[in-house]
C-alpha positions in Angstrom: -54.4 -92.0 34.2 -55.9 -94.7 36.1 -55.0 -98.5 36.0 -58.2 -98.7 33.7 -56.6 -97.2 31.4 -52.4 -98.7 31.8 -51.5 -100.5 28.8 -48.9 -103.1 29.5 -46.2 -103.9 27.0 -44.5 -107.0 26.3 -40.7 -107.1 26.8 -39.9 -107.2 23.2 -41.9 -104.3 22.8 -40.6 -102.1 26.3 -37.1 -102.9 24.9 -37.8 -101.6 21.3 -39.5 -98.4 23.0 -35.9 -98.3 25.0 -33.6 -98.9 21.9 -35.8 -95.8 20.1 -35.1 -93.7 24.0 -39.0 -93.6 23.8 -40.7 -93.9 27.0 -41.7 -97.6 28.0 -44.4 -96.6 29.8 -46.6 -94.2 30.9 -44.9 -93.8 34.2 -41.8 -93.5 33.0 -42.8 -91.1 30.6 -44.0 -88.6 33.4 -40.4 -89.6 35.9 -38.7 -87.9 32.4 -40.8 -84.8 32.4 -40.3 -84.1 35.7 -36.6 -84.8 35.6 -36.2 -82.7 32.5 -38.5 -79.6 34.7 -36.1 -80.4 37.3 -32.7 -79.4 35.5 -30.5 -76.8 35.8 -31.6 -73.8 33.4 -27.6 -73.8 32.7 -27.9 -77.7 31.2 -29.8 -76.4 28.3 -27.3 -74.6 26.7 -24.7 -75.3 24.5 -22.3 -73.3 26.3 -21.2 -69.4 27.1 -22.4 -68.3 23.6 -26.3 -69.7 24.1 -26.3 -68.0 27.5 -24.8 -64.6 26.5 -27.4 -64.9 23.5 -30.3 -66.0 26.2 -29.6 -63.0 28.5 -29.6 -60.6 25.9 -32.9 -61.6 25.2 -34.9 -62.5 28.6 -31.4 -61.7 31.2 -33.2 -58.5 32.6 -35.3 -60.9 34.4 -33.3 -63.4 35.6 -33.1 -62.1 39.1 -36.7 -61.7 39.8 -38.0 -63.1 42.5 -40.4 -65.7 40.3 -37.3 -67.1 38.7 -35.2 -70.1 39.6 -32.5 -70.7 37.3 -31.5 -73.8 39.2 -34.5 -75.5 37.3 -36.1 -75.2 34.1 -39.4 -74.7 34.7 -38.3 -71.4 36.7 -36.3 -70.6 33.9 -39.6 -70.3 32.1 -41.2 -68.3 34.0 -38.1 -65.4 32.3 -40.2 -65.7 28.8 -43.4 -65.6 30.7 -42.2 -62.3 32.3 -40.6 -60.9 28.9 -43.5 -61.6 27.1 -45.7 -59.8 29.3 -43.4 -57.1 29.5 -43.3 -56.9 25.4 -47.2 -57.7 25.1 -49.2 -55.2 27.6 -52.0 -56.0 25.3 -52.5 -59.4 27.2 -54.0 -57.6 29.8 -57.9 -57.9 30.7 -58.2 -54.3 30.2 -57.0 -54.1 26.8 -59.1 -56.7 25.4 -60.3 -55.2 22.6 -57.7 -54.6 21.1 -55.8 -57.7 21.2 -56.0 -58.7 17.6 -53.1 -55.9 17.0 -51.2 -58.7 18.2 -51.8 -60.7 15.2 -50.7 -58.1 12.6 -50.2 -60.3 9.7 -46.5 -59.1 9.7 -45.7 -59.3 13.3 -43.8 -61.3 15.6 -47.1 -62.8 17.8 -45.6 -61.8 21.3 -42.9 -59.6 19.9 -39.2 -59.7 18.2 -37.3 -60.3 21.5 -40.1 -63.4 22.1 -39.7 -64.7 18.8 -36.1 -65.3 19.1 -35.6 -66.5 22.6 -38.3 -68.9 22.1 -36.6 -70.2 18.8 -33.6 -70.3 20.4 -34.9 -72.8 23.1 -36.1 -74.3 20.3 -33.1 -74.9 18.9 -31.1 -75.8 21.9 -33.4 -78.4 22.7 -33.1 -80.0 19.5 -29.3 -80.7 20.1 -30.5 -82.5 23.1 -33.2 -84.5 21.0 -30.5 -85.5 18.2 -27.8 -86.5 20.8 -25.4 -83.3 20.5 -25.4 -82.8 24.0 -24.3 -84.2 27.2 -27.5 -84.0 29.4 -29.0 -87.4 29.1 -32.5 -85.8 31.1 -32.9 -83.3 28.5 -32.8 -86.6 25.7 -34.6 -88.5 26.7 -37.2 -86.6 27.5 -37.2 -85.1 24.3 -37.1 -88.6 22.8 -40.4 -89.6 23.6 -43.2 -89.4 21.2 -45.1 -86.1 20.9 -48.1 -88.2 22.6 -46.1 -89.6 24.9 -44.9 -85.8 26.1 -48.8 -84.5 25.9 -50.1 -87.6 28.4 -46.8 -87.2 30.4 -48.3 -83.5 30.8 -51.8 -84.5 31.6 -50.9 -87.2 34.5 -48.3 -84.3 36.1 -51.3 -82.2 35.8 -53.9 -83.8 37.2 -51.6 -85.4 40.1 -51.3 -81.9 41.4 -53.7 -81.4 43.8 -52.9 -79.8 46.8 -49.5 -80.5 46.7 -46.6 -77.6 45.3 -46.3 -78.6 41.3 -44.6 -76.3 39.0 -47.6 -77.7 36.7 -50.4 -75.0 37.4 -52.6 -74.6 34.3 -56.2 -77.1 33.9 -55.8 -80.0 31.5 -58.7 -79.2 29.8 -56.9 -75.3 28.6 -53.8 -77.5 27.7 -55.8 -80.0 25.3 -58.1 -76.9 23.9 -54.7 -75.3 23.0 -53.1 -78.6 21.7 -56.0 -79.5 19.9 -55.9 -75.8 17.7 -51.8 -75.9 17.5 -51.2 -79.2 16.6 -54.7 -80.2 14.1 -53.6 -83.0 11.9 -50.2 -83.4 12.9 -49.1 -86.9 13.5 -48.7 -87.0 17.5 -46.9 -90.4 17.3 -43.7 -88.6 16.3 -40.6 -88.7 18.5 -40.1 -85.3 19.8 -37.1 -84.8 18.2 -38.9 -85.2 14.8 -41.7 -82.4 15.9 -38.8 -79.6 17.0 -37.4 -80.6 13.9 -40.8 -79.4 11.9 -41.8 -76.9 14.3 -38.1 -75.0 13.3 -37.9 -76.0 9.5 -41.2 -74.4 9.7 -40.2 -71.7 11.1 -36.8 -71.3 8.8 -39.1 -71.6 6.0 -40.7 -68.0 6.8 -37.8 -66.4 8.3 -36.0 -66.9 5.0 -38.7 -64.3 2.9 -37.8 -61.5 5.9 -34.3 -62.6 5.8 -34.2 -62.0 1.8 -35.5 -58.7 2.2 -32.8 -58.5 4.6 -30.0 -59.4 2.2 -31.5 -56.7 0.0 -31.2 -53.7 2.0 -27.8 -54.9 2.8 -26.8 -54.5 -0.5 -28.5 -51.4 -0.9 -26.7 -50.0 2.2 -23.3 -51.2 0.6 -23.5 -49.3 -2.2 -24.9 -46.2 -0.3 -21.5 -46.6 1.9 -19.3 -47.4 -1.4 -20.5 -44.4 -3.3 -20.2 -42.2 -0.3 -16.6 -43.5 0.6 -15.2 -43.8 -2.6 -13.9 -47.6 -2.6 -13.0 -47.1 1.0 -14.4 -50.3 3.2 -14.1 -53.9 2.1 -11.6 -55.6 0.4 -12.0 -57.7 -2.4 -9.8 -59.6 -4.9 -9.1 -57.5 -7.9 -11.4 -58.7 -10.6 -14.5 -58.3 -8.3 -12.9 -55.1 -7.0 -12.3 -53.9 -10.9 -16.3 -54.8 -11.2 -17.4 -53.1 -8.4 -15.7 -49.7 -9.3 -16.4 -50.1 -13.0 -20.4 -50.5 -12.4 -21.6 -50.1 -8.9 -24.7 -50.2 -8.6 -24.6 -52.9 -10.7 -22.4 -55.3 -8.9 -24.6 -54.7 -5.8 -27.6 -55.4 -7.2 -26.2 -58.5 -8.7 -25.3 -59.3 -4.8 -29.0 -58.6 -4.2 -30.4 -60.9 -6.7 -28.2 -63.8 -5.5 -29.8 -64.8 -1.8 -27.5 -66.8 -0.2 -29.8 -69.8 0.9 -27.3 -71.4 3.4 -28.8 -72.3 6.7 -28.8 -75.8 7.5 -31.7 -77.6 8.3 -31.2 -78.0 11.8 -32.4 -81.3 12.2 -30.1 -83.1 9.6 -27.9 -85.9 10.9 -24.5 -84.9 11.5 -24.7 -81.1 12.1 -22.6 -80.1 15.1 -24.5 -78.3 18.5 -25.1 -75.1 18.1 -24.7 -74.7 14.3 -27.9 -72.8 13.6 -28.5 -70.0 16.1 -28.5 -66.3 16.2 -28.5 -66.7 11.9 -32.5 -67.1 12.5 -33.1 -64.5 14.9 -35.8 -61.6 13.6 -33.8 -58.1 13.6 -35.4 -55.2 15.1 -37.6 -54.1 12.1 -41.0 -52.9 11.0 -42.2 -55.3 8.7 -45.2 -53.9 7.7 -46.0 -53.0 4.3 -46.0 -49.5 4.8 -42.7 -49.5 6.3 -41.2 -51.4 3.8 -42.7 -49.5 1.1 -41.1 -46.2 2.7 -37.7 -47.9 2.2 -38.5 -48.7 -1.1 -39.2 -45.8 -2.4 -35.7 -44.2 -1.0 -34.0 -46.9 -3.3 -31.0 -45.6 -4.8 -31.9 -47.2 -8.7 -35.3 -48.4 -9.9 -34.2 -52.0 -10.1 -33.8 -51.9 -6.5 -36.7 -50.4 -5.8 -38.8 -52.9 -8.2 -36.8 -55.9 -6.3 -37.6 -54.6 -3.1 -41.4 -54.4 -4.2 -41.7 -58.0 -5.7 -40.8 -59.0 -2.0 -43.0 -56.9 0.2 -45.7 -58.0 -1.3 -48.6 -58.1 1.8 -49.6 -61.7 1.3 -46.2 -63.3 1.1 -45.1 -61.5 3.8 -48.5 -62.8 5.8 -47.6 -66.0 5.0 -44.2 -65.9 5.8 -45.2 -64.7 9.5 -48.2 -67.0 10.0 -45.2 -69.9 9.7 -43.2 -68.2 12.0 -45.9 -67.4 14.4 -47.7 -71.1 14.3 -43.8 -72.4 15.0 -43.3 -70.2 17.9 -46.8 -70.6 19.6 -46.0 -73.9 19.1 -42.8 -74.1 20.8 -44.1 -71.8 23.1 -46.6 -74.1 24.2 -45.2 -77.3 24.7 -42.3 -76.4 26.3 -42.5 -73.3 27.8 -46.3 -72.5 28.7 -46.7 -76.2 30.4 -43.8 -75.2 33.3 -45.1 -72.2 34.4 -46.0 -72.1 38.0 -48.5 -69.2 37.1 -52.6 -69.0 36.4 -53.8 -69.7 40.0 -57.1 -67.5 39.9 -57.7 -68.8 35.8 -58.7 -65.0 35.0 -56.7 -64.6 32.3 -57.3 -68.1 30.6 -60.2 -66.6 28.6 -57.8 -63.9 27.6 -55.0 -65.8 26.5 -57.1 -68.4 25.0 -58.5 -65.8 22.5 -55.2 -64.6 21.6 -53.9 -67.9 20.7 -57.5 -68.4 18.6 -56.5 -65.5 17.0 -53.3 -66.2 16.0 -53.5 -69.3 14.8 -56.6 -68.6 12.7 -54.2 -66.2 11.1 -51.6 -68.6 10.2 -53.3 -71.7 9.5 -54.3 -70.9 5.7 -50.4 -71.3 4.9 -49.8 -73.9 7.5 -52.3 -76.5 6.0 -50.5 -75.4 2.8 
């Protein structure tokens, strides 16, 4: 940004910016990013759980040779090597066929994606709302959503010769920004945009998580008929209900989804409440799949409850808010740290993919 283009603010108005932990100025705006790249990875996390959970998901890669784990934008460069790992579609030879990526039931870059990026996600919020101890990591993410994007830009265009872990064109950047974030209201604080980026996601996770809850059930009462009563232990009245009419005290279970998971943005909520409860298990969730299962139901009420939520287009729509959330997580906190894209030849590529997976999701995210 050139001084053409500085905007000065009066003192009243630099110290509302600082009461808010917004950045007073552009300059400052970019000293946060570059602080916050310049963290340890281990500063992120709200202790040994988030780091066990982490290196479940992206750990295999931790010792390669790209990573640096003593900053955070090498840290990133672990989901950029998982997700090419998981995706070997994104490669220029399988361009063809890249719209298999965008199933309208499948994780965009993959299960083990989906979750590590939402759990960044998620740890990063607990910085924005103050959980935390890292003061970097707030205030950086206290900034408006603008704020963050021009902070970007400036790192970006500063670059030049000099070592940067800021690699990829502004102009890629703002194409993407401008398809992942149309109509959204950049003046935001960051901490408000995680916040709607993972409500957003929660929002579809609940429709797989309720088919979850279903085949739970159904897997209860396959272990309770074949053990006889052996396994859980309840108080007697339920107990007496359960042995009197099984399979209709599990599909009474079924019925009742337990819609518990916090918004993780509420006031008040203690770090590292909402976690692994959001994570995507290991499943085929296409329609076919789940229809399979449905038909091995063990009553026809399960099997007609299982059917009323497989239905194609709710579970499309339930994955194009998932997918929009983690491309867009993805993207403004991961993708923008990656030392990576030197030659450009697979900006095209991963352009298109993006194009095509957000196409597929904005229906129900305008909705």
């Amino acid at each position: 940004m050139d001084n053409k283009e500085k905007k000065f603010l009066a003192l009243e108005e630099r110290m509302a910016l600082a009461e808010k932990s917004q950045a007073v100025s552009s300059e400052a705006a970019v000293s946060q990013v570059q602080r916050f790249a310049g963290i340890h990875a281990g500063d992120i996390f709200c202790g040994n759980d988030d780091v066990m959970a982490m290196n479940e998901l992206t750990g295999e890669f931790w010792d390669h040779p790209s990573v640096d784990i003593n900053t955070y934008h090498g840290f990133c460069e672990s989901f950029f090597l998982a997700k090419n790992h998981d995706n070997p579609l994104c490669v220029p030879s399988s361009m063809d066929t890249s719209e298999e990526l965008f199933m309208p039931a499948k994780p965009v870059w993959g299960i083990r994606m989906n979750n590590a990026t939402v759990l960044l996600g998620l740890t990063l919020l607990d910085h924005a709302k103050g959980r935390m101890k890292s003061r970097d990591v707030y205030h950086c993410m206290r900034m408006t959503l603008e704020q963050y994007q021009d902070a970007l830009m400036d790192l970006m265009l500063q670059r030049g010769e000099r070592r940067n872990p800021f690699t990829m064109t502004p102009d890629f950047f703002q194409e993407i920004w401008k398809m992942c974030l149309k109509g959204y209201d950049v003046s935001k604080p960051l901490a408000d945009v995680l916040a709607d980026f993972l409500r957003q996601y929660i929002a579809g996770w609940k429709e797989f998580d309720r088919l979850e809850h279903i085949l739970r059930c159904m897997e209860a009462l396959s272990c309770y008929l074949e053990q006889e009563g052996a396994g859980e232990v309840l108080p007697q009245a339920e107990a007496d209900r359960r042995q009197q009419d099984p399979y209709g005290y599990y599909f009474a279970l079924a019925c009742a989804y337990p819609d518990d998971v916090p918004d993780p943005g509420s006031e008040g909520l203690a770090k590292g409440t909402v976690r692994s409860r959001v994570f995507l298990p290991e499943r085929d969730y296409s329609e076919e799949a789940l229809l399979a299962l449905a038909a091995k139901a063990p009553s026809r009420e399960f099997r007609e409850l299982l059917e009323k939520n497989i239905s194609g287009e709710r579970l499309g729509n339930a994955m194009g808010k998932l997918n929009s959330a983690v491309i867009l997580l993805y993207m403004l906190w991961v993708e923008p740290y990656l030392s990576i894209w030197k030659d450009g030849s697979m900006k095209d590529i991963f352009s298109k993919l993006l194009s095509n997976g957000i196409a597929a999701a904005e229906k129900d995210r305008q909705n």
